[in-house]
N, C-alpha and C positions, 0 to 999 in steps of 0.2 A: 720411271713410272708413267712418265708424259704420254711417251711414245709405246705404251704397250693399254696401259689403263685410259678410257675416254674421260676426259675433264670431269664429267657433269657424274661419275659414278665414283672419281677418286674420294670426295667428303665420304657419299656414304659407308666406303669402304673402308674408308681408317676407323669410322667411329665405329664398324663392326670388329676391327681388327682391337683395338682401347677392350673394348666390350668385355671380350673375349679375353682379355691379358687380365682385366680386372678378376673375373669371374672363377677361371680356374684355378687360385692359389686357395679359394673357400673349398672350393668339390677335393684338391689335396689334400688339404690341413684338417678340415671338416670341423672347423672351427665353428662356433654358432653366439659369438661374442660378439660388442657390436659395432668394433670393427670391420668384422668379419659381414656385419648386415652392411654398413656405409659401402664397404664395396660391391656388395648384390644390388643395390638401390645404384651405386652409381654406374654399373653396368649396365642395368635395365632401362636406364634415363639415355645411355650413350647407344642400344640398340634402337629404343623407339624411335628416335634422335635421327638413325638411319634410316629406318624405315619410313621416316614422315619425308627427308630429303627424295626419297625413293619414289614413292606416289606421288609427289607436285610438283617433280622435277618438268620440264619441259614438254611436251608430247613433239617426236618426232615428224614433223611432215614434208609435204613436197616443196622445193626449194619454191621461190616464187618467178623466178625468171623461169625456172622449168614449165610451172602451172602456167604462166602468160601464153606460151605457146601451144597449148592444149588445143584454142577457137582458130590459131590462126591459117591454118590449113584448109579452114571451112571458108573464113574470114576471102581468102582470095581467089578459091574457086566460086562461092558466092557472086562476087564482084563483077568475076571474069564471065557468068553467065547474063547476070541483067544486062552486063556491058554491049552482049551478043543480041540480046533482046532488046537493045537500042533505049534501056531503063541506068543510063550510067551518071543519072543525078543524085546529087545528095543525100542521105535520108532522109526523112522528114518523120516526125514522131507526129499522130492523129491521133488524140484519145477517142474513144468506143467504148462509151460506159464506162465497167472497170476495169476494162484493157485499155493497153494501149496497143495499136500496129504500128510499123515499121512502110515507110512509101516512099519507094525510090523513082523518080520523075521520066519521062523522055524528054529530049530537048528541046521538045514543043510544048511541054507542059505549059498551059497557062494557068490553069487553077486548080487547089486541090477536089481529086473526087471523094463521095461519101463514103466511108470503111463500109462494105458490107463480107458476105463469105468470098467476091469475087479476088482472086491471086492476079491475075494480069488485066488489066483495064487498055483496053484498044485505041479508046475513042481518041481520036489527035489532040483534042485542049487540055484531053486528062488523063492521059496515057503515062502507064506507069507498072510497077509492080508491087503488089502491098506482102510482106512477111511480117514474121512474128520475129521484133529487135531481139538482140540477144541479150539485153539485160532484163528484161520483161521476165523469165522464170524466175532470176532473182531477184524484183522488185515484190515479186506473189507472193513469195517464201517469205521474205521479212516482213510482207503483213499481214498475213495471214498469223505470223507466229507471236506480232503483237510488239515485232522489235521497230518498223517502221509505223508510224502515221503520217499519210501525206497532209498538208495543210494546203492553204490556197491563196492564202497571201502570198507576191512574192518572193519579200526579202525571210519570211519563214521559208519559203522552200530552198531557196539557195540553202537557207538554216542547216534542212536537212537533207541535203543533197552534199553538204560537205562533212557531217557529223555522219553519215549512212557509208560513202568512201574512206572515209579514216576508219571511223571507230567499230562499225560493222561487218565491210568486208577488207578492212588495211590494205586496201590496193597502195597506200602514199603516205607519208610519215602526218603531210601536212596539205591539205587542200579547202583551198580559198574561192566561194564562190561571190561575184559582184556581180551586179548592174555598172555596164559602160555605154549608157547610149538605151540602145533600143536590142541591145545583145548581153548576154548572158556568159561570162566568162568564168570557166574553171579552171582552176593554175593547179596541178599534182604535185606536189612538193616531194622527192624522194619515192617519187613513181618506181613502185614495184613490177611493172608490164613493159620497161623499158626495152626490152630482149624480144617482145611483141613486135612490137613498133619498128624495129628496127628490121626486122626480117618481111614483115610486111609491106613497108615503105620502097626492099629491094626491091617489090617486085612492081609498086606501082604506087605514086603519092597518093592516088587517087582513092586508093583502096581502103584506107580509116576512113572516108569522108561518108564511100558508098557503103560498105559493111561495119562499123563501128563495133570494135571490141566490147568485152560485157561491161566493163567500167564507163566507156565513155556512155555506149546506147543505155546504161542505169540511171546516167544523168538525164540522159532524153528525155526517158522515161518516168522518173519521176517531175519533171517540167510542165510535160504534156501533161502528165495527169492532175498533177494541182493547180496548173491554170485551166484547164479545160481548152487551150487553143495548140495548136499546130507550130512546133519550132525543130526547124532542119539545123544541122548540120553546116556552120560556115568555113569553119578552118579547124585544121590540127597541125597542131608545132610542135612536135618532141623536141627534147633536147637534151641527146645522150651524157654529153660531156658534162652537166649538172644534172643528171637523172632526175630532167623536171619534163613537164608535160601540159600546154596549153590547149584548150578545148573551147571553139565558140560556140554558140548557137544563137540564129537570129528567128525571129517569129517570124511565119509566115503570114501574112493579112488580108489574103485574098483567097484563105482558103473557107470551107464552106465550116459553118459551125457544128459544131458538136452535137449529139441527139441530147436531149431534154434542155441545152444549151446553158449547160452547167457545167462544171469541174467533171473531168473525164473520172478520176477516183475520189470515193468516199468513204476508204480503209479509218 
């Protein structure tokens, strides 16, 4: 039965098969004694029985080491373009009101420039490329929908910057975010995007740092926007052989401030 019937349908299908063995000796006999009722009751209790197994059973979806690889194909042609365009710094996350952008540096960057509609920024001190992170549509979604509020304190955001990874999108069984210093560390405990990282790293270490996956750039991304200040990207450590995953981010301080000079998001 293992190997013909799938696990999660053998319950409901014995209790249909019970059901069914109860049921038919009454529609024979045509007994109407009340016996003959205990077993229509306890047939009807062992159908519904299945039926309820049946609807709350699991919903089937995409594995997740499958889903991880979904960005990463974008994740390193992305990379490999600013790389070309002389923009192969860090990201940096710059809130913008209720956005946030994404701003990858040139190696002469001195200081960050102001988010406006421009994509490529020329100028030598502040030369760069600004995109839209990839965890930013799903930072919108959850708050828009009422599941995220960002706060602006910031051992609350860590808060929910580790409660928003686990418990909203289960990218990791278990993720821990601290203050170490003057940097922001996320630990993925049973990081589900392990199969990411690892095909992406083939191609280049540098390539989580410049393009960050939608897990890591959601951390960015909610950071920036509940403190209102600018924090890139300083290192990333996977570590396949305990399917865990280390993520830093240090502030930037010398970048220019925020417009209304407030917290980037007020979800």
């Amino acid at each position: 039965m293992n190997n013909i019937i799938s696990k999660e349908y053998q319950s409901p299908i014995l209790l249909m098969v019970i059901a069914l063995f109860l049921i038919v000796p009454v529609f024979v006999t045509g007994r109407t004694d009340l016996p003959a009722a205990t077993l229509v009751v306890a047939s009807c209790a062992c159908f519904f029985g299945a039926v309820f197994l049946m609807v709350t059973r699991p919903e089937e979806g995409i594995p997740a080491d499958v889903a991880s690889l979904f960005s990463t194909g974008l994740m390193i042609s992305y990379a490999q373009v600013v790389a070309e365009l002389g923009a192969s710094g860090p990201a940096h996350f710059i809130p913008d009101g209720d956005i946030v952008r994404q701003f990858n540096p040139t190696g002469n960057t001195q200081s960050m420039p102001k988010p406006d509609s421009t994509v490529i920024v020329p100028e030598p001190e502040t030369g760069g490329i600004f995109s839209v992170p990839s965890g930013m549509p799903i930072m919108e979604k959850l708050c828009h929908s009422g599941e995220l509020q960002i706060p602006h304190e910031i051992s609350d955001i860590c808060t929910a910057i580790s409660e928003t990874e686990r418990d909203l999108i289960h990218v990791a069984e278990e993720v821990e975010v601290t203050e170490e210093g003057e940097s922001i560390v996320v630990r993925f405990s049973g990081f589900r995007f392990t199969a990411a990282c690892e095909q992406v790293r083939s191609e280049s270490l540098k390539i989580g740092e410049i393009a960050p996956c939608p897990p890591c750039s959601l951390a960015g991304c909610i950071l920036a926007a509940g403190t209102g200040e600018v924090w890139r990207v300083e290192g990333i450590a996977p570590s396949p052989e305990k399917n865990e995953m280390i993520l830093t981010f240090g502030r930037r301080e010398d970048a220019h401030p925020p417009r209304d000079e407030g917290p980037g998001t007020t979800h």
